[in-house]
C-alpha positions as CSV (number, residue, x, y, z in Angstrom):
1,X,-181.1,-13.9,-24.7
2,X,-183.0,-11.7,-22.5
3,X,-186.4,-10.1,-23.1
4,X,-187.9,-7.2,-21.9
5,X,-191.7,-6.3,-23.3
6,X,-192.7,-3.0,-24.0
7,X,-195.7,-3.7,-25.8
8,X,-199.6,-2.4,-25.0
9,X,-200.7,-4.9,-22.2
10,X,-204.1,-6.0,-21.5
11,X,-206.0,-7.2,-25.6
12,X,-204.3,-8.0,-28.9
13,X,-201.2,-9.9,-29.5
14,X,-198.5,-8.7,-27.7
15,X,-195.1,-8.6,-29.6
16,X,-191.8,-9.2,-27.7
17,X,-188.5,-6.8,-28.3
18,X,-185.3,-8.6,-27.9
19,X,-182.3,-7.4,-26.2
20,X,-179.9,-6.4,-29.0
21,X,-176.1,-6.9,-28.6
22,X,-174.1,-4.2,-28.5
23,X,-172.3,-2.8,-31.3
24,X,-168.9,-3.6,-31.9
25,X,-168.0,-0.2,-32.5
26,X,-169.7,1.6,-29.5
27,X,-168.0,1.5,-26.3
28,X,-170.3,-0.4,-23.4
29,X,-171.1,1.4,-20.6
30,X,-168.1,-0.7,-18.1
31,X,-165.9,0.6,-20.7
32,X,-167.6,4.4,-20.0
33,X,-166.8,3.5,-15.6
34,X,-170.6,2.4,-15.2
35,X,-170.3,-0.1,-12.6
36,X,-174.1,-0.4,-11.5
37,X,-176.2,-2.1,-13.9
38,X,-177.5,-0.6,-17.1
39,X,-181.2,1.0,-17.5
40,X,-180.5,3.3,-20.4
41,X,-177.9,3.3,-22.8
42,X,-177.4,6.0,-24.8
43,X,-175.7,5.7,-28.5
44,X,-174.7,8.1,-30.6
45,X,-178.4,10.2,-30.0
46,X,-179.4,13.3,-31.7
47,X,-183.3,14.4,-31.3
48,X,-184.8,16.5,-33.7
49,X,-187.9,18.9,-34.3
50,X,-188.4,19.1,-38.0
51,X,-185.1,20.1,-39.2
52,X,-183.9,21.7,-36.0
53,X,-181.4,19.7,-33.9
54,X,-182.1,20.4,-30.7
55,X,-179.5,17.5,-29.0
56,X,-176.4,16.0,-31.1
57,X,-174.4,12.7,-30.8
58,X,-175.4,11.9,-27.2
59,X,-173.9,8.9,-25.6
60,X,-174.4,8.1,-22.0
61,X,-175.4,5.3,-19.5
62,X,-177.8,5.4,-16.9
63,X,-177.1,2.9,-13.9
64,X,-179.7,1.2,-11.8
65,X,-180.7,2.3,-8.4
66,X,-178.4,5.4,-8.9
67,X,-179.6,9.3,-8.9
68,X,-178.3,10.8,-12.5
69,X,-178.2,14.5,-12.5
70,X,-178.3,17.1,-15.8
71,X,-176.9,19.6,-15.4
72,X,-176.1,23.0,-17.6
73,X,-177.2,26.3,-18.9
74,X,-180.7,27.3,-20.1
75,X,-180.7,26.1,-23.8
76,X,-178.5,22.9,-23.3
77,X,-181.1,20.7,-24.1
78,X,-181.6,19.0,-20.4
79,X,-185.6,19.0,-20.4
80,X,-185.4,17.5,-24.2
81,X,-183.0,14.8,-23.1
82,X,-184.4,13.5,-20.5
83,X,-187.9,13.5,-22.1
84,X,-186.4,11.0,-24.4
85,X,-185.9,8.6,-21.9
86,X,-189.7,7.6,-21.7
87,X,-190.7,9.3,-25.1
88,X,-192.8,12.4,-24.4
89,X,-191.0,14.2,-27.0
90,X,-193.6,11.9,-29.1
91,X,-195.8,14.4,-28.4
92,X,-194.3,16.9,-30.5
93,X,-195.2,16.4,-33.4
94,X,-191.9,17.4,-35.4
95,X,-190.0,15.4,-32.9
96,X,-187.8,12.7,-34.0
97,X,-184.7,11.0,-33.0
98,X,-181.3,9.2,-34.9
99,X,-179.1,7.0,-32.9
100,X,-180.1,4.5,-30.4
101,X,-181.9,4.5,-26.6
102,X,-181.6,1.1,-25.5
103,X,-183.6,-0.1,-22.0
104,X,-182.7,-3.0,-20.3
105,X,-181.2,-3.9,-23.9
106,X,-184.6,-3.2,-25.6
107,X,-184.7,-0.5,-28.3
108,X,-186.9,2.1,-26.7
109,X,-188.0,3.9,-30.3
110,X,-188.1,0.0,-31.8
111,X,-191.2,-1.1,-34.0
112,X,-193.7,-2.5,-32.0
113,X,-192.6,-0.4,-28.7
114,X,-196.0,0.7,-26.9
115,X,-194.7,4.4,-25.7
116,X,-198.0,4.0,-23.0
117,X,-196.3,1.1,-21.7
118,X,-193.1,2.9,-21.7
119,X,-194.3,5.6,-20.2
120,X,-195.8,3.1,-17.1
121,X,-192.3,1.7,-16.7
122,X,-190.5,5.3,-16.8
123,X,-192.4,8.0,-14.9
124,X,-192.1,11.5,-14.5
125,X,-192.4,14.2,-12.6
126,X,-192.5,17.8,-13.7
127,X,-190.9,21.3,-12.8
128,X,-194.5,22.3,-11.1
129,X,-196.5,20.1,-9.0
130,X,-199.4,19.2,-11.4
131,X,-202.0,17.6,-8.9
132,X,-205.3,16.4,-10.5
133,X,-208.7,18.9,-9.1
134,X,-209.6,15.7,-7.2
135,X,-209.2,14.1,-3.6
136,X,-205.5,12.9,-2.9
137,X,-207.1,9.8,-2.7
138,X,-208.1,9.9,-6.4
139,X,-204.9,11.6,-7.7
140,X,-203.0,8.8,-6.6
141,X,-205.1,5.6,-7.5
142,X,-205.7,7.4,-11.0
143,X,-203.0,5.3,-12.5
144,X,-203.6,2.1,-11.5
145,X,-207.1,2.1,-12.4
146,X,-206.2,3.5,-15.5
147,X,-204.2,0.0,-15.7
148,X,-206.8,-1.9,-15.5
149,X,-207.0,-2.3,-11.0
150,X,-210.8,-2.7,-10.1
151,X,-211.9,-2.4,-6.7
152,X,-210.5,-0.9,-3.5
153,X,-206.7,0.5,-4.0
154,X,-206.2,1.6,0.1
155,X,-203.6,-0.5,-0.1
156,X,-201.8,0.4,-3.1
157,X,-202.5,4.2,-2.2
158,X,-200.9,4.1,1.5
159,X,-198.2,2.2,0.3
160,X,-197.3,5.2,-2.3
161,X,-198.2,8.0,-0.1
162,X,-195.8,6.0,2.5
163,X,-193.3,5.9,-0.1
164,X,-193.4,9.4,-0.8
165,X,-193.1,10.5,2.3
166,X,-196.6,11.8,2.7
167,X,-198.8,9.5,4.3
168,X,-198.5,11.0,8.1
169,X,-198.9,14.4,6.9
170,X,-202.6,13.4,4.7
171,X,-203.6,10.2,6.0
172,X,-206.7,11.7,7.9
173,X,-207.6,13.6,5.3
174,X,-207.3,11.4,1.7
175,X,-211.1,12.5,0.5
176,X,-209.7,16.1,0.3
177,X,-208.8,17.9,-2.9
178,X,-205.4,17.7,-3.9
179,X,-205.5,21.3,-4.5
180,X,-205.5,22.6,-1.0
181,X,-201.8,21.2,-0.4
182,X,-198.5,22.8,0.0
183,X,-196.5,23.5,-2.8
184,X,-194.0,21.0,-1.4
185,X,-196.4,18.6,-0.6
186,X,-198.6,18.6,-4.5
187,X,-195.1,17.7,-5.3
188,X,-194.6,14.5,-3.0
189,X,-198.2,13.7,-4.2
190,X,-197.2,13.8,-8.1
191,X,-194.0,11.2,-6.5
192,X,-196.6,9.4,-5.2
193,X,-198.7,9.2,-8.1
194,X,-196.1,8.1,-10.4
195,X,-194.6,5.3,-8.3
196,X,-198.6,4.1,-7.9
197,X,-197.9,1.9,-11.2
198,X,-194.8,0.7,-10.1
199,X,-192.4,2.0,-12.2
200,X,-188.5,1.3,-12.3
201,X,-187.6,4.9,-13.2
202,X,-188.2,8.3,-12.0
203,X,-187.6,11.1,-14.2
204,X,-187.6,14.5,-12.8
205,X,-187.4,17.6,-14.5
206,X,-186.5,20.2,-12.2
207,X,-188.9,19.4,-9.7
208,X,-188.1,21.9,-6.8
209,X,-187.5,25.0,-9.0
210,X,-190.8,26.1,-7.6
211,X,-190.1,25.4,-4.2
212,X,-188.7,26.7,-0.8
213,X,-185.6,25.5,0.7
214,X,-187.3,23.4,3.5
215,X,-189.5,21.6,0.7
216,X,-186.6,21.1,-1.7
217,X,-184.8,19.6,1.1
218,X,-187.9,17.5,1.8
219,X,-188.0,16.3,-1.5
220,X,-183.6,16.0,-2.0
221,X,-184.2,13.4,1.6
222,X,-187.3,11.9,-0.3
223,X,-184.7,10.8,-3.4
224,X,-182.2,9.5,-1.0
225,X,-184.6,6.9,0.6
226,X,-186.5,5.7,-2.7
227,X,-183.2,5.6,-4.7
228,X,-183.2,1.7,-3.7
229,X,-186.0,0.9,-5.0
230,X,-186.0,3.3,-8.2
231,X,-183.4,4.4,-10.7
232,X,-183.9,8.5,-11.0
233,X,-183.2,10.7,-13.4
234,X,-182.8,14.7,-12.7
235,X,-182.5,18.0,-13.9
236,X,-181.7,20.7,-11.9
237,X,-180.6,24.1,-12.3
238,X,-179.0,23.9,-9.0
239,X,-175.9,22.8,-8.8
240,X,-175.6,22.2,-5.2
241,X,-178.5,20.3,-5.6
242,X,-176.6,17.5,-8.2
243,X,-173.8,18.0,-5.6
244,X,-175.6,16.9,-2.4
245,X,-177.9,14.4,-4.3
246,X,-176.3,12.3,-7.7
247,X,-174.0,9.6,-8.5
248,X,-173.6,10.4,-11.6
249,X,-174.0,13.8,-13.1
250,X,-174.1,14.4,-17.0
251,X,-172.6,18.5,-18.2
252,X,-174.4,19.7,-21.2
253,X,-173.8,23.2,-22.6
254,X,-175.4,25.0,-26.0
255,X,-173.2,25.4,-29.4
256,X,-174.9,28.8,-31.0
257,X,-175.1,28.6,-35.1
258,X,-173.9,32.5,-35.3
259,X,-176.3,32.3,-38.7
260,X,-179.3,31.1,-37.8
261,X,-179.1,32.3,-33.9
262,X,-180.0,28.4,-32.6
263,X,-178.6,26.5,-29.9
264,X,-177.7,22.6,-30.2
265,X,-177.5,21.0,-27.2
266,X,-173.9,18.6,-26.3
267,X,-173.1,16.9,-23.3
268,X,-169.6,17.7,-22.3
269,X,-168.6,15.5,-19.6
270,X,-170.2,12.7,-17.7
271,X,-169.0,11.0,-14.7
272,X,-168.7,10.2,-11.1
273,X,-170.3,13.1,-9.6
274,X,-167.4,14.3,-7.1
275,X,-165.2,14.1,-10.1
276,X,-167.5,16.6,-12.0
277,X,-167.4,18.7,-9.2
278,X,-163.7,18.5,-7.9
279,X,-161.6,17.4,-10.8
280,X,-163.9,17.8,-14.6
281,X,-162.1,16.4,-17.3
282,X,-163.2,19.3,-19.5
283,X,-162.7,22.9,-19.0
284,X,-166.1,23.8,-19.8
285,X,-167.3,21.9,-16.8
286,X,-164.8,23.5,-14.7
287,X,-165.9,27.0,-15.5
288,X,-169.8,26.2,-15.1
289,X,-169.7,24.2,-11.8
290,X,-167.0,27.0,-10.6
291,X,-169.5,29.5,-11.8
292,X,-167.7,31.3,-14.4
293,X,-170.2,31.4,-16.9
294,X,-173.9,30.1,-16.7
């Protein structure tokens, strides 16, 4: 059986978390038409703060070196969802899941599960570029001295800027602050700052909402060329943007309690992405990506 450890590195005795078989009475993801190899599966999950469920009976799969989209209406629950994937809802501190997020096999929310180790493996980058006040140099060897790297990281750093997309545009200039970069380019920085630590994943939560068309279509080419290396995750607003990009893109919309004036977030429909766009299975996704209501 295979293994997969997400337990705190470095001191103390780490603890490995087994691959658990699938359920007998959950469809697996090549019965869902995932053909690429699983990195999440999704079973059955609803994610809670306090009594409030903000997500119900979610159950997806995520395929390796794919681009997933999420798309759907403000209140849907996209930014919740896909914060689940490398447990920053644990933050919260009302927020709590039921059902299942397996990785690789491995219970992500299983005892023992180091959610700073999970976080290393699964990065993220947010809606607004979120530089560190220091040289570009610094923002993007933060992480792996945080790990535990000593000495020089040129290496490590040029081969994430590279990766990026950045290096040409700052490479004469590393020592410089962070801050005095393009809005397009403090995002390419935070993509080069999470794929420092070498991740697997890349989640994004609607990363060029604060950005012009030529950056978005920077950062969309960006996505493209990494996707070989990384499994990513997306939200957008934009649906041309899951168009052009995703494999895969997952519809949520928001049920509204008439009593209590809240909004539960479901996922409609996931597929093939020109399937989602050219032939939905639901009509709900036929009236959103056809702009009827949204």
């Amino acid at each position: 059986m295979a293994e997969i450890d997400l337990t705190q590195q470095g001191g103390g005795t780490a603890r490995r978390v087994s691959v658990a078989p699938t359920r007998s009475d959950h469809k697996t993801p090549a019965d869902r038409g995932l053909r690429a190899e699983t990195v999440f599966d999704v079973q059955d999950l609803s994610i809670f703060y306090g009594a409030f469920r903000a997500v119900r009976n979610v159950n997806m799969a995520i395929g390796k070196h794919e681009i997933t989209a999420i798309i759907g209406p403000s209140g849907c629950g996209k930014s919740t969802m896909i914060r689940c994937f490398n447990r920053m809802n644990d933050l919260v501190e009302t927020a709590h899941i039921t059902g299942k997020v397996t990785y690789h096999g491995a219970d992500l929310y299983g005892p023992g599960v180091d959610p700073v180790e999970v976080r290393r493996r699964i990065g993220m980058v947010f809606q607004k570029p979120n530089p560190f006040p220091k040289s570009i140099y610094d923002n993007v060897a933060f992480g792996p001295r945080i790990a535990g790297r000593k000495g020089k990281l040129d290496d490590v750093v040029e081969e994430a800027l590279v990766g990026a997309a950045l290096w040409d545009e700052v490479k004469d200039r590393l020592k410089s602050s962070a801050m005095g970069l393009s809005g397009g380019q403090q995002q390419r920085l935070c993509i080069a700052r999470a794929i420092a630590v070498q991740p697997e994943v890349i989640l994004m939560d609607e990363p060029c909402s604060a950005l012009d068309p030529i950056a978005t279509g920077k950062i969309e080419d960006l996505m493209q060329d990494i996707k070989n290396d990384y499994t990513i995750v997306i939200v957008t607003h934009n649906m041309q943007q899951a168009a052009r990009i995703s494999d895969r893109t997952a519809f949520f919309t928001a049920e509204v309690n008439e009593t209590s004036d809240t909004r539960t977030g479901v996922l409609v429909e996931y597929d093939q992405t020109e399937k989602i766009f050219s032939n939905p299975s639901d009509e709900r996704t036929e009236n959103y990506v056809t702009g009827r209501f949204g």
